[in-house]
N, C-alpha and C positions, 0 to 999 in steps of 0.2 A: 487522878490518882491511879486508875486502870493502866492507863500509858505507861506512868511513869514504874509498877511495878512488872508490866512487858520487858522494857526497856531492863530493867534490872536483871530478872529472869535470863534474858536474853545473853547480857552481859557475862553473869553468871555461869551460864553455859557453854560459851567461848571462852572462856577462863580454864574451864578443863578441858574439851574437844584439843584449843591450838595447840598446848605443851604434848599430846599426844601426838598430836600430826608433826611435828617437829620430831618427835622421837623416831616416828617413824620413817622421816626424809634422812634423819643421822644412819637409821638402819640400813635401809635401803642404800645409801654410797658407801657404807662397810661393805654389804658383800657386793654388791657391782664394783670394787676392787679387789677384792675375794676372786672377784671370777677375772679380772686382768690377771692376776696371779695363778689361776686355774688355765689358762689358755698360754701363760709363757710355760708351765709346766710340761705342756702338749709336745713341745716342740721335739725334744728329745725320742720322745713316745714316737711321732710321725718321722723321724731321723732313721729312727732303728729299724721303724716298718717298712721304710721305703727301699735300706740296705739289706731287708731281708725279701722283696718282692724278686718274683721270678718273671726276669728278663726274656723269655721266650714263651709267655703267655700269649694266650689271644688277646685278651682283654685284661687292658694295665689299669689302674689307681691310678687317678693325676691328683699326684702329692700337690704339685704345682697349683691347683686350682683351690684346694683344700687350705693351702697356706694362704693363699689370696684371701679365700672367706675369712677365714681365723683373723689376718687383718682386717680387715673390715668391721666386724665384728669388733675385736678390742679398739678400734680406731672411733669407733660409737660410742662404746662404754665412755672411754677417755674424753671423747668429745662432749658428754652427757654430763663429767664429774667436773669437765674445765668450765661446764657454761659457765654466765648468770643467772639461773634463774630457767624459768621455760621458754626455751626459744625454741621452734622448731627448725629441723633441717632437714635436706634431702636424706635420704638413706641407701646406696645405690643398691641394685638385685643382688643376691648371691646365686650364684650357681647351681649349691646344691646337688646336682648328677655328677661321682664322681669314675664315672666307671666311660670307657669308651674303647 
C-alpha cells in the first residue's frame, strides 16, 4: 500500500511540475524570437553608425565582423527554434574585438 500511494504522490506531482515546464518551453521560444526580431532591428542602427564613422580615424569599427556575430547569433536562435527537441550543435566563436 506504501508503494502504491508513492507512486501516486509521485504521479500527482508530475501532473503539476510538467504543464509548468511546458509553459515555460512555450515562453522561452516567444522571446528567443523576440530577440531574432531584436537583432533584424540592429541592422539599420549599425547602417547608420557605420555611414556616420570617421573615415580617417586610427582605429575603425569592423561593422563587417559585427554583422558576421549578429549572424551567427540569430543563425543559433533560428537553428535552436527549427530543432526537434534537444540536439546539440557546434556553436562556432564569435569575435567579439571589434575595434582594430
Amino acid at each position: 500500500m506504501t508503494g502504491h500511494r508513492f507512486a501516486t504522490a509521485t504521479l500527482l506531482a508530475l501532473t503539476f511540475i510538467a504543464p509548468g515546464s511546458w509553459a515555460d518551453a512555450d515562453a522561452e521560444r516567444a522571446l528567443l524570437a523576440r530577440l531574432l526580431q531584436e537583432i533584424a532591428h540592429l541592422e539599420p542602427m549599425i547602417a547608420r553608425s557605420e555611414a556616420e564613422a570617421d573615415p580617417d580615424a586610427r582605429i575603425h569599427f569592423q561593422y563587417d565582423w559585427l554583422r558576421q556575430d549578429l549572424e551567427r547569433v540569430r543563425a543559433g536562435i533560428q537553428a535552436h527554434l527549427d530543432a526537434p527537441g534537444n540536439t546539440p550543435r557546434p556553436v562556432p566563436p564569435l569575435r567579439g574585438d571589434y575595434r582594430q
